[in-house]
N, CA, C and O of each residue as an XYZ file, in Angstrom:
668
protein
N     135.318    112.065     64.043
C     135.899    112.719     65.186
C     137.412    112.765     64.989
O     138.148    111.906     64.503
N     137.738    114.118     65.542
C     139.149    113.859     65.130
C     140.040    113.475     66.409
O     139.465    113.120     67.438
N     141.410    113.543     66.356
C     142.135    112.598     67.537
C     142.418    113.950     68.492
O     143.417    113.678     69.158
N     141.912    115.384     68.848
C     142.143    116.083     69.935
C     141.197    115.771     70.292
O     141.237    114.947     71.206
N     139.900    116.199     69.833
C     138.640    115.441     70.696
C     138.316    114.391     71.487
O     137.597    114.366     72.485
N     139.190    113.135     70.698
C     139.134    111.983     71.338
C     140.121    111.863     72.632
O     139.971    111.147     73.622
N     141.055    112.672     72.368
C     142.208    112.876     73.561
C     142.079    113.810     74.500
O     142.902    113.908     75.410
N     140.665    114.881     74.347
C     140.227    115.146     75.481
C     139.048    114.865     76.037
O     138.635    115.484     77.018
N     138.333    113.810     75.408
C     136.906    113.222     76.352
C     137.902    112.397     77.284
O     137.901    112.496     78.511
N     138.972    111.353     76.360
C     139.363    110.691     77.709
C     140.309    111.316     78.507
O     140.602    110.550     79.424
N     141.041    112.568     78.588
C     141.340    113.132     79.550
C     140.103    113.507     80.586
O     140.300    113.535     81.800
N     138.877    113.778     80.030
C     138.178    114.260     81.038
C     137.475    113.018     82.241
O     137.024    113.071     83.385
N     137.704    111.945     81.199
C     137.191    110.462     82.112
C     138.232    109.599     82.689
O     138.016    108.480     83.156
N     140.133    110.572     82.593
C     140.637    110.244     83.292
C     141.327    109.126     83.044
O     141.630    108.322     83.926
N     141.658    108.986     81.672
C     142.479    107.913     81.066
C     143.284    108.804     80.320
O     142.862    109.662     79.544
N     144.953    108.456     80.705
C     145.881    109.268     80.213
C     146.519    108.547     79.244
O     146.731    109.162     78.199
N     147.008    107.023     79.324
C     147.575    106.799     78.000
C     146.794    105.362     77.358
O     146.767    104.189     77.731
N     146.317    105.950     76.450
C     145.626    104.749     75.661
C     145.832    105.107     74.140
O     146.139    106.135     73.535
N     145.512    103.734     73.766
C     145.367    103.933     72.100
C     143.494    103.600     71.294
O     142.765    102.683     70.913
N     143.532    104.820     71.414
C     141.924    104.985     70.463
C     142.208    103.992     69.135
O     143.232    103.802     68.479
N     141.006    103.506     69.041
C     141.032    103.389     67.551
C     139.420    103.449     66.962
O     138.630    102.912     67.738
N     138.984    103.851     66.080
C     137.766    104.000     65.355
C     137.604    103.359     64.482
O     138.067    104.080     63.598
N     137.065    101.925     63.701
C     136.700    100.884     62.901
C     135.441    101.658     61.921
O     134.707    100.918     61.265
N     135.294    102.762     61.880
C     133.710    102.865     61.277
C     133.848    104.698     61.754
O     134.718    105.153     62.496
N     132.883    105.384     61.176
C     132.503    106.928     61.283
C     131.487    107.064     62.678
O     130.279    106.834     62.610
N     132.240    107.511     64.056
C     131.672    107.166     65.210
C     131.863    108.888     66.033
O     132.833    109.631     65.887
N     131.006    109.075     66.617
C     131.310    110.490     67.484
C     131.451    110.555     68.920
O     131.319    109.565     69.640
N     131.753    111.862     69.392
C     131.885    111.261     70.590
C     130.686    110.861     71.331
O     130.881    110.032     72.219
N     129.569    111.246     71.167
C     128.645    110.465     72.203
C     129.009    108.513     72.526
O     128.939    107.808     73.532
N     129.434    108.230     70.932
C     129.545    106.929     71.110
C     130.878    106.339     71.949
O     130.957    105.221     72.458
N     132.006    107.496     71.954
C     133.165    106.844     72.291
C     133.128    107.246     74.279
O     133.894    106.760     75.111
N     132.111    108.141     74.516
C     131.799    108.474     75.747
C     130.706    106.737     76.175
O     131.167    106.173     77.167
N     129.794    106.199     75.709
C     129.744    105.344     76.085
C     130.684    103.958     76.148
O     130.735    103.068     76.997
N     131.211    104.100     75.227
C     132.683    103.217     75.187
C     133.108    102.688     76.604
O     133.190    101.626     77.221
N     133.315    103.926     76.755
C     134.173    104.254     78.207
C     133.235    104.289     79.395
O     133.751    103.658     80.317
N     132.298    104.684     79.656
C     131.838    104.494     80.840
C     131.120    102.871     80.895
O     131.005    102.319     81.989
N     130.612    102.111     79.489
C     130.576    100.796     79.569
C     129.000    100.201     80.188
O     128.490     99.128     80.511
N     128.635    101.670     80.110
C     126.903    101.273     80.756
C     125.705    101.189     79.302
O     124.476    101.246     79.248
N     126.370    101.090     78.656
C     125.124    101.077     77.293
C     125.440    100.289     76.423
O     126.563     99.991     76.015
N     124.033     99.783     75.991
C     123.855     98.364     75.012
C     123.134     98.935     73.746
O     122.162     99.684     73.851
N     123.565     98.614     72.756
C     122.835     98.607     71.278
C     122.464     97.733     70.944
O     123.114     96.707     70.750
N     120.902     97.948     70.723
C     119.808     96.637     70.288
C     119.738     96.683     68.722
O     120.064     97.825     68.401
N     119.524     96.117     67.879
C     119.190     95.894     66.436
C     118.020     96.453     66.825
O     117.474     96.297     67.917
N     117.415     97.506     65.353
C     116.230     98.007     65.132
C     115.486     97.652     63.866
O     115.894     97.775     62.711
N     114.664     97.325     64.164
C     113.711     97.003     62.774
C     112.697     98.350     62.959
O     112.123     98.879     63.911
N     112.793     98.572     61.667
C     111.488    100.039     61.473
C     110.655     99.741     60.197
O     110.910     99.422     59.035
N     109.572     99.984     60.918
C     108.380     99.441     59.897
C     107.762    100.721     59.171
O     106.768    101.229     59.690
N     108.152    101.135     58.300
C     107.096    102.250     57.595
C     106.044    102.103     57.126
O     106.043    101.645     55.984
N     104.316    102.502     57.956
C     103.201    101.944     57.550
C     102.559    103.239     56.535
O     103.072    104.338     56.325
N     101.403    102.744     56.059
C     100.872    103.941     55.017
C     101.521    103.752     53.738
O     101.399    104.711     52.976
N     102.191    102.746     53.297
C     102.665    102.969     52.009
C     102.086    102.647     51.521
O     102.630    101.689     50.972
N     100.703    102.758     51.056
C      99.474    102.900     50.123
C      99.419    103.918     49.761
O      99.070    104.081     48.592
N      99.816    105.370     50.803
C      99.735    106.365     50.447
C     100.931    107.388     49.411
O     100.740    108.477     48.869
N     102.290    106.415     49.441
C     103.233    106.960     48.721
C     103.541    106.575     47.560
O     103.126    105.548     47.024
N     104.356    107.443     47.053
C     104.250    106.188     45.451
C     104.947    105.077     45.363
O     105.330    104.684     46.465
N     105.305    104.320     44.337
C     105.898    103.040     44.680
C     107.190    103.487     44.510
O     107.906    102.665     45.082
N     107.954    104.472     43.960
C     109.437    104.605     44.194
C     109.540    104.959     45.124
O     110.548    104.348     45.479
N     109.157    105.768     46.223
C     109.234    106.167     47.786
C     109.481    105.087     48.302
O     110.586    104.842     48.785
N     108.161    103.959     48.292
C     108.488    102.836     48.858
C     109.291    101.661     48.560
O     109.597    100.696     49.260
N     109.623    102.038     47.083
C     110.765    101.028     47.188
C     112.421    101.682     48.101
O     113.256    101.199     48.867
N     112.210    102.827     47.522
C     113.289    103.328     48.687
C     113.687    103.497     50.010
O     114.806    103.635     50.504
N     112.144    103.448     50.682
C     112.209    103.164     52.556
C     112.347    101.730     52.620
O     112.740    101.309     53.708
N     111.998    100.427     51.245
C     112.172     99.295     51.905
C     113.047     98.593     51.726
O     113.086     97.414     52.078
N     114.433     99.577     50.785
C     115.508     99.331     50.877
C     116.765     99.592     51.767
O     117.817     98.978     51.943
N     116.373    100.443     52.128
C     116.972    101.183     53.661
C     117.838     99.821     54.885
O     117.093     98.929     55.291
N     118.822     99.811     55.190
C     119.182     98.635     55.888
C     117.897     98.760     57.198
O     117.385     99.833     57.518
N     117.566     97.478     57.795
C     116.537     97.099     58.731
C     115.251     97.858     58.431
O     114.682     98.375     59.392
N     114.792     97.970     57.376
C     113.718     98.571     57.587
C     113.071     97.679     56.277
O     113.564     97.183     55.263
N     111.594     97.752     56.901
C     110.455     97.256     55.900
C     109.278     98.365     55.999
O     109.225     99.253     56.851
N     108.234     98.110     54.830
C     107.341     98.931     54.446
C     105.837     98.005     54.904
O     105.815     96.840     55.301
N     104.886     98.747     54.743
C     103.295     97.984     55.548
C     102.370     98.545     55.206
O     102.580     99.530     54.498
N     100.824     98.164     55.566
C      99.958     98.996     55.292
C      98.788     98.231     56.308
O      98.439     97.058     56.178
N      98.371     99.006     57.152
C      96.971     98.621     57.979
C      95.935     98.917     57.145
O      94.938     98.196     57.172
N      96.010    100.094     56.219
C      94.717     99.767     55.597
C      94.384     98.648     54.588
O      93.219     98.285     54.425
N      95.130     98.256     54.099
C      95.025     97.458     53.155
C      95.964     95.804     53.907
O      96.291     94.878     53.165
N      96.141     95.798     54.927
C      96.581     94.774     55.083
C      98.235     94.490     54.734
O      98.764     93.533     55.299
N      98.829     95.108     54.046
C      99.559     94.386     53.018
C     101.179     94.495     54.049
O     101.624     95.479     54.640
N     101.864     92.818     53.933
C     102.940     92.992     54.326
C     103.129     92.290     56.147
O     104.125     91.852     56.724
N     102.005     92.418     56.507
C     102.139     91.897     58.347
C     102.448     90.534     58.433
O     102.607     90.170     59.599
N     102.650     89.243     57.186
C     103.119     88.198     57.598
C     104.682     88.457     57.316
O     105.417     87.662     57.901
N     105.207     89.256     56.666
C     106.863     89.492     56.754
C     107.188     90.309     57.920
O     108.205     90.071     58.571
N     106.155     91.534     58.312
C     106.329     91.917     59.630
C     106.832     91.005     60.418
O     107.969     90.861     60.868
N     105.146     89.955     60.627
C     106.197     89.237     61.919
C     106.969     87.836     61.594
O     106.969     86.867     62.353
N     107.648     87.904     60.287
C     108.601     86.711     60.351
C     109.884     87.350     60.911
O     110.808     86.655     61.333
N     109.924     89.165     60.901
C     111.064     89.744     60.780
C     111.106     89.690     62.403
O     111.998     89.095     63.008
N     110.125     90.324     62.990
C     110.258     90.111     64.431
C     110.317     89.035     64.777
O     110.148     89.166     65.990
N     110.421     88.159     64.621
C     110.727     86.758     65.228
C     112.406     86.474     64.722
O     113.112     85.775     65.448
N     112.791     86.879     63.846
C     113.926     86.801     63.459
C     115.106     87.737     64.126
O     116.240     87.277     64.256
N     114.738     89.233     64.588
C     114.777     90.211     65.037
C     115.347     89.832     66.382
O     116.473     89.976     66.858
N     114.026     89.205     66.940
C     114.235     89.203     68.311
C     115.065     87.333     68.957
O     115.404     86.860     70.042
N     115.043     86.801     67.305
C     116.323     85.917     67.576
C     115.362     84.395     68.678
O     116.006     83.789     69.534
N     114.290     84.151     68.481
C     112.936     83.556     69.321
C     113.216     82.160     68.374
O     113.592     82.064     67.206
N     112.947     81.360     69.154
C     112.265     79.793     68.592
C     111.054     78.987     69.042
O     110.675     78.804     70.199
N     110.564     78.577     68.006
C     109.553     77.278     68.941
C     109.442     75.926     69.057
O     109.330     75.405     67.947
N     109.427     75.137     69.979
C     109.690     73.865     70.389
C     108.239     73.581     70.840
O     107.803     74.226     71.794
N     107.545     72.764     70.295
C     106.035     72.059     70.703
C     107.162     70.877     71.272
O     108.267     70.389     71.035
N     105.832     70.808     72.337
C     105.795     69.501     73.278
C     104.685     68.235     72.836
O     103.572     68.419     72.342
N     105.298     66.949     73.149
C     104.619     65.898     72.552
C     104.274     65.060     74.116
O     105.009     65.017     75.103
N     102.982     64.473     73.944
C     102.718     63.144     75.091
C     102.837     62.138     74.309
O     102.584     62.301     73.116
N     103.352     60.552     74.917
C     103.454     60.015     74.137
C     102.491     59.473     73.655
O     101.510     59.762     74.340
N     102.145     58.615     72.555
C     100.999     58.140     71.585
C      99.777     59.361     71.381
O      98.611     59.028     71.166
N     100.192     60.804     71.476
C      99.361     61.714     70.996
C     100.288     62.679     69.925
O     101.516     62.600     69.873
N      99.404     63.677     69.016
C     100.059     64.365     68.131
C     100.499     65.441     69.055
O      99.970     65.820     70.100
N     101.681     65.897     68.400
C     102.392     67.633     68.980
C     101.293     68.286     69.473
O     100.151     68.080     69.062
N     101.666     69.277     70.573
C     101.042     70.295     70.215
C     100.998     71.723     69.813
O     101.423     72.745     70.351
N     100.082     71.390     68.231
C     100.869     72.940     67.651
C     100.407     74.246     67.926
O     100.889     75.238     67.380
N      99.372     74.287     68.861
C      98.462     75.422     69.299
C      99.286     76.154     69.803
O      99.255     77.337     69.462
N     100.412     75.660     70.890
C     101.103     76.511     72.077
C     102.324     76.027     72.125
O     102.626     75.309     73.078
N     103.460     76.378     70.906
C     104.894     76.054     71.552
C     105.200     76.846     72.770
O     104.334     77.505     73.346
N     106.595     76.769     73.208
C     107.248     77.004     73.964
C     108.191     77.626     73.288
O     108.994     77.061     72.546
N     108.116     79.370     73.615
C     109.429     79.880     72.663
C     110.114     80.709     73.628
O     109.638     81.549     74.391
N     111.603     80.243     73.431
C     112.666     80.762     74.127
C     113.493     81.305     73.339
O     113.047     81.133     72.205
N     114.893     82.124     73.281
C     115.977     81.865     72.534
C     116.294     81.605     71.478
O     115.251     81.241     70.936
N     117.369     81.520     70.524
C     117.881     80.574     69.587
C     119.225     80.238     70.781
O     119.791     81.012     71.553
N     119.360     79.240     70.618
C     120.619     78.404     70.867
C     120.150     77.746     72.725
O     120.971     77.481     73.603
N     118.585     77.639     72.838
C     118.134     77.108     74.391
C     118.263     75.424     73.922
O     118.143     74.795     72.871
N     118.600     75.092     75.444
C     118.761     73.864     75.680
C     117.410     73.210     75.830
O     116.335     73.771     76.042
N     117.759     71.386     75.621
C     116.548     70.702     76.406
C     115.823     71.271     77.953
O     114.676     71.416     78.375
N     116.778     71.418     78.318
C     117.143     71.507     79.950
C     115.845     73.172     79.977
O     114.707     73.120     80.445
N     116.390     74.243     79.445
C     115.864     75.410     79.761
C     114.087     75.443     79.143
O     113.151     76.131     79.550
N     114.127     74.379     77.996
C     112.758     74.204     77.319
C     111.659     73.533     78.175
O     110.461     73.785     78.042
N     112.162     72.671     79.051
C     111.185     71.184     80.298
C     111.405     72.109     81.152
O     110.247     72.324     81.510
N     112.279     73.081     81.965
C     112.097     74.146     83.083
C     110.900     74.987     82.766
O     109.959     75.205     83.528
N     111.087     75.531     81.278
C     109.924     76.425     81.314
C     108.311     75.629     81.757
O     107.409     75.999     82.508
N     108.510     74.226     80.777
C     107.092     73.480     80.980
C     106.823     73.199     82.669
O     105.773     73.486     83.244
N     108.015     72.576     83.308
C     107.602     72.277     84.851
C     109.349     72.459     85.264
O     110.297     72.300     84.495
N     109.393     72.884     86.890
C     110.778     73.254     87.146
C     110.634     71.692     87.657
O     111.741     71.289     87.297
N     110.127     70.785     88.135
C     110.152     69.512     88.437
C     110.733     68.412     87.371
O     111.118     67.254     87.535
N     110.641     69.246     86.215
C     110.900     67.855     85.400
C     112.543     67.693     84.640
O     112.933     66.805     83.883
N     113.405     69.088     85.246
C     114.876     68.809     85.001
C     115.227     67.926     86.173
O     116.102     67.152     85.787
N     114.976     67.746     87.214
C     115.238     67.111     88.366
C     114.805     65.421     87.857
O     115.607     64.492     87.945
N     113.483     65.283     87.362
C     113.344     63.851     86.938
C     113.465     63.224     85.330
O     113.071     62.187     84.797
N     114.283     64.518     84.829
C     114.448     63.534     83.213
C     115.302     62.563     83.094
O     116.316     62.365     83.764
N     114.886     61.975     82.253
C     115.816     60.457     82.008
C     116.511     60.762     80.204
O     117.482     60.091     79.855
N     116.022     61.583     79.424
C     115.826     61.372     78.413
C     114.947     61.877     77.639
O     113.821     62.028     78.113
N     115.225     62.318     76.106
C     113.846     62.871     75.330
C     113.904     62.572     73.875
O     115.077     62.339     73.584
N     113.279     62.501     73.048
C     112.855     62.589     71.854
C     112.463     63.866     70.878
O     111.351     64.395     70.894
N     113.662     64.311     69.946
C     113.315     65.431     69.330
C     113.280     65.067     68.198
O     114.081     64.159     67.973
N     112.424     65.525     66.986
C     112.111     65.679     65.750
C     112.147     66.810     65.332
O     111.699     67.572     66.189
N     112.639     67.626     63.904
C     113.210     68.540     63.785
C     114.454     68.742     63.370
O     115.191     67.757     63.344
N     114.972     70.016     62.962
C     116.136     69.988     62.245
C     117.289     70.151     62.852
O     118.365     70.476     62.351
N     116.961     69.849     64.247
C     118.569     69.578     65.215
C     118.480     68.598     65.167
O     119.528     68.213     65.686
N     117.748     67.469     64.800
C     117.788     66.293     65.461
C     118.735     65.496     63.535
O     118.337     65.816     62.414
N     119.891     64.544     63.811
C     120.441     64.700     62.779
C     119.359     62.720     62.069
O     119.388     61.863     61.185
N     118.883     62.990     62.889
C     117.730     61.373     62.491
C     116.121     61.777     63.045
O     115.972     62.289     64.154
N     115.162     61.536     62.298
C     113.658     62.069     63.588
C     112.872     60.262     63.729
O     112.588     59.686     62.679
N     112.703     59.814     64.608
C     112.968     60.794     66.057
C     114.415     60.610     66.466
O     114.915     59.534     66.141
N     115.299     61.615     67.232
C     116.396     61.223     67.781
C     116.578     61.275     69.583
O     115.801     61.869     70.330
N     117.664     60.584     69.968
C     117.380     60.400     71.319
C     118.345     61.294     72.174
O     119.446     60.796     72.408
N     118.110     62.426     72.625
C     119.228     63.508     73.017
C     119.077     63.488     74.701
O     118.261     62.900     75.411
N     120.057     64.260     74.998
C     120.142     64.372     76.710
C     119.780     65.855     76.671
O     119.413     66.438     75.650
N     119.909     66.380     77.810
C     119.379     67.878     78.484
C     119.941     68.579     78.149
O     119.307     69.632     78.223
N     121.292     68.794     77.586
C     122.447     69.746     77.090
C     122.185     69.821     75.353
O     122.939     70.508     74.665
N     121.070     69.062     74.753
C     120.571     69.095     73.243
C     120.523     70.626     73.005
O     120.294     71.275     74.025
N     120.698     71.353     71.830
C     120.430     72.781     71.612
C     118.980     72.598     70.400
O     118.956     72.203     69.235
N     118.162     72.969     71.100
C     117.250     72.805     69.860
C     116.953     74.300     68.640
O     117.279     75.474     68.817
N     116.357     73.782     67.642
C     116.366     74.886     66.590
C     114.670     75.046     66.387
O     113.897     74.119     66.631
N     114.364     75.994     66.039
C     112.371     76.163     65.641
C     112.037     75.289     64.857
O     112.395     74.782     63.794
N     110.973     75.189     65.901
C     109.724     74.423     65.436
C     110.089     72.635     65.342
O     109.522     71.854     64.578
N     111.213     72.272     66.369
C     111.727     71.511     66.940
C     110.337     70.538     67.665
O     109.506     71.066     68.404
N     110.317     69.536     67.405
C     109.416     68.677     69.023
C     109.936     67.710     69.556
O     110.590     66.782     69.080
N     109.615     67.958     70.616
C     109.969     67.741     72.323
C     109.034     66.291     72.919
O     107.805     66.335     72.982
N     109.892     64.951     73.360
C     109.000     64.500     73.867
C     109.848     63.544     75.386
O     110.316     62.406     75.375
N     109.783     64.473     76.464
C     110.302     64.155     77.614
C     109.978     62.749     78.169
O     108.845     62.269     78.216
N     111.093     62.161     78.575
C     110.957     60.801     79.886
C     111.312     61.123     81.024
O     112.327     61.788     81.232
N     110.548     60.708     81.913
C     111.306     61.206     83.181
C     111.596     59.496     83.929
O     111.221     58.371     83.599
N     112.232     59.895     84.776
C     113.021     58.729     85.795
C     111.697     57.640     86.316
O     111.935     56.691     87.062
């Protein structure tokens, strides 16, 4: 975009003296959301399925493409990187919960966030039990000893376990 264009979208939205600047090859649709400040850009992952059907230089070329991976339903091939990517994608962790003198349980973490607290992980399990914790036990790679003994403000990391005291 060049700088009359840019000096008349924001005349038309009514900003007379500013200094534009452009970091990257951007148009105006983008510098019109700029400015009105109502729109969010999500990261996209795009999955191209059927690549059974193309040749393998096609597909090495769609699965070089930034955010994008290649798949195949007929043949299966590729859905455990699918969903390591969506889990990565969407930025998710899991924290199993422990009773004490029983094993984790790994059937059904609790996935929130990356960067959730003790505090937001025992809300999800019961809203009763931030009100009565005393204390917890995490194992895992936040914990810098396993087991370690953290308070409610702990940030846990995946596949973290959780084993609450209450008062």
């Amino acid at each position: 975009m060049d700088a009359r264009t840019a000096g008349l979208i924001c005349k038309e939205y009514k900003i007379s003296h500013a200094e534009v600047l452009f970091r990257g090859d951007y148009g105006a649709d983008e510098l019109i959301d700029v400015i009105l400040g109502n729109r969010v850009y999500l990261r996209a992952l795009y999955c191209y399925n059927k690549c059974d059907l193309v040749s393998l230089e096609e597909c090495d070329r769609l699965a070089r493409l930034p955010d994008s991976m290649v798949a195949s339903c007929a043949i299966n091939l590729n859905f455990d990187v699918l969903l390591a990517k969506i889990w990565e994608y969407l930025d998710l962790v899991r924290v199993y919960t422990k009773k004490r003198g029983r094993v984790p349980d790994w059937k059904e973490p609790v996935v929130v966030r990356y960067g959730a607290t003790v505090k937001e992980v025992i809300g999800r399990v019961h809203a009763g039990l931030v009100d009565d914790f005393r204390s917890c036990l995490v194992w895992g790679t936040s914990a810098k000893h396993s087991p370690q003994r953290c308070g409610i403000a702990h940030v846990l990391e995946d596949e973290d376990v959780l084993m609450v005291f209450k008062k």
